[in-house]
N, C-alpha and C positions, 0 to 999 in steps of 0.2 A: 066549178072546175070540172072537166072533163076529165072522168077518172081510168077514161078507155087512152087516155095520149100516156104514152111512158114519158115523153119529155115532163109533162108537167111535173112528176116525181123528182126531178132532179133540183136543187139544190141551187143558188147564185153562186157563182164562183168568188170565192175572198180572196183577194193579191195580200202577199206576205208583206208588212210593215217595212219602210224604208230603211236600209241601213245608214244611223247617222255617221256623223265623223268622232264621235267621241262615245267609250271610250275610245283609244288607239290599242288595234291590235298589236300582240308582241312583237312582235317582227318590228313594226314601225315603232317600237318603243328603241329597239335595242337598234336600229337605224341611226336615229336620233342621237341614243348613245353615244355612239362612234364617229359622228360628225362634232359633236360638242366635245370631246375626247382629242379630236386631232386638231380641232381647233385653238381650242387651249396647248396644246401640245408646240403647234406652229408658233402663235404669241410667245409661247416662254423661251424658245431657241430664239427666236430675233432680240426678246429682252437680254437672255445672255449672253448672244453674239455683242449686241449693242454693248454692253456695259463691259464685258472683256476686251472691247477693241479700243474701251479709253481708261481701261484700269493703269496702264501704264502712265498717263498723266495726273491722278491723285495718286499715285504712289511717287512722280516726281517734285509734287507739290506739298506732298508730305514729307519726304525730304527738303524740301527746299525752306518748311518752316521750322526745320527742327535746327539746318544751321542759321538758320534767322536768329532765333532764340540764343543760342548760344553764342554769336556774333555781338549779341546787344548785351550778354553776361562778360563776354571775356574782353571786348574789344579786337579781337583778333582778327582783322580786317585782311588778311595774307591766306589764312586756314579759311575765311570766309567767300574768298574769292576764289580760291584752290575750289570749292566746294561748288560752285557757281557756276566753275568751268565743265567740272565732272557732269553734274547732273544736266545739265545746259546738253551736253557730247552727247551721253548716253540716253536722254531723251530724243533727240536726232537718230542716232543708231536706231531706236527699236523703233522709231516713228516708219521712218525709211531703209528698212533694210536690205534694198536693192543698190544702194548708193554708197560707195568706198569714203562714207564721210569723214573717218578716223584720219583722212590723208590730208583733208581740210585746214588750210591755218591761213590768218591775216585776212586781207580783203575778200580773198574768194571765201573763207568761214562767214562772216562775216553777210555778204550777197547771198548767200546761200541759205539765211538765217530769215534775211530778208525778203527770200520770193518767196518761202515758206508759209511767211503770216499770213494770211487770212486778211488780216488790216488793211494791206498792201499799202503798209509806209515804209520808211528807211532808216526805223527806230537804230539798227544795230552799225550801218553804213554811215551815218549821220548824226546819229543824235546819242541816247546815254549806253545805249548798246556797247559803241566802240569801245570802250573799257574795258569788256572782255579778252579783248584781243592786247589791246596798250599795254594795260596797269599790271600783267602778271610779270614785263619786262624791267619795272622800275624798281631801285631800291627800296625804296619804300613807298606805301600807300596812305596817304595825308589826305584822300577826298572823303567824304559821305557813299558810301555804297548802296543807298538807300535806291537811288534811281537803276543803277545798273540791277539790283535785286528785281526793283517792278516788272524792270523792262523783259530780265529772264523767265519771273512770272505770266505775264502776260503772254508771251510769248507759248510757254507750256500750256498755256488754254486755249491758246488762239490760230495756234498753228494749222496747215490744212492737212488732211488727210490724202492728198494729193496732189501734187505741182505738175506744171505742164512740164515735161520731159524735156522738151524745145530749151528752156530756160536754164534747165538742171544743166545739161548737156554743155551748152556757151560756158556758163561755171569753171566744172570741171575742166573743158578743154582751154580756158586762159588761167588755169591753175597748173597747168601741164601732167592735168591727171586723166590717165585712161582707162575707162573699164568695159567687160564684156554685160553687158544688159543682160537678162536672164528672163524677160516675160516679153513678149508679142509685141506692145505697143510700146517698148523701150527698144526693142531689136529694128520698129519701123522709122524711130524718131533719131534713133542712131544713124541710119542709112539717109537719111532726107537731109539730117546735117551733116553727115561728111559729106554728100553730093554740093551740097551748098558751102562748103568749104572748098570743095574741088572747082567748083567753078569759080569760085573768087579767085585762087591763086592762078587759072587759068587766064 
């Protein structure tokens, strides 16, 4: 080694050791944190919206089996259809609360119950349904209410959460009931059918 070179003196250069991925620095802890944080945050508002928007049908089915119950105790086939009707109405009400359903009675109730399902049959038009609308007129009630029960049941499970306005609207207008729509695509589907009522009578 030549001891007259200064370079020779110096040293190899050592590179600093790679930085791995682990541990994670704090920063990317507490990152982490708050994306797991608002994630679970999101899930639980959609769980709760979810289950609050169909609270109202176990609490009408919960009703519905308490005058079951007591229907099969008393025999009271009059208080049991009274009750039938009730929960039957005000399950309608909060389903659709854009819709003057309270003003509803006979076929157009009835139709109305029918475009509703989900099923899309004509359980209430046709078949054990009508009894809701007939039997509260008669002196007395001599059937089995067991079908017209189902048919109200099924019904509270099965209904949609939305019906085309097109249909709702024909309803109402051969019921001779009018209303003001109150959201966008009720106020569009209002105008398309009177336009189309307008030119029919034209």
């Amino acid at each position: 080694m030549n001891s007259n070179d200064p370079l020779a003196q110096l040293r190899d250069i050592h590179l600093p050791p790679e930085i791995g991925l682990w541990p994670i620095a704090l920063g990317w802890w507490i990152v982490l944190a708050v994306i797991i944080i608002a994630a679970v945050g999101v899930i639980v508002f959609f769980l709760n919206k979810r289950r609050g928007g169909n609270h109202y049908r176990q609490q009408a089915l919960s009703l519905l089996d308490v005058s079951w119950h007591q229907y099969q105790a008393s025999g009271d086939a009059r208080q049991h259809l009274a009750e039938l009707t009730r929960i039957l109405r005000r399950t309608a009400i909060t389903a659709y609360p854009h819709y003057p359903i309270q003003s509803l009675s006979g076929k157009c109730w009835l139709r109305f119950l029918d475009a509703c399902d989900d099923r899309s049959n004509s359980e209430f038009s046709n078949g054990a349904g009508q009894a809701i609308a007939t039997l509260p007129y008669q002196e007395s009630i001599n059937q089995d209410l067991k079908p017209l029960h189902q048919c109200v049941k099924m019904w509270i499970i099965n209904h949609r959460n939305k019906v085309p306005t097109s249909i709702i609207l024909r309803i109402f207008s051969d019921a001779n009931i009018s209303f003001i729509p109150n959201d966008s695509s009720m106020v569009a589907a209002t105008t398309q059918h009177a336009t189309r009522e307008l030119r029919h009578h034209a």
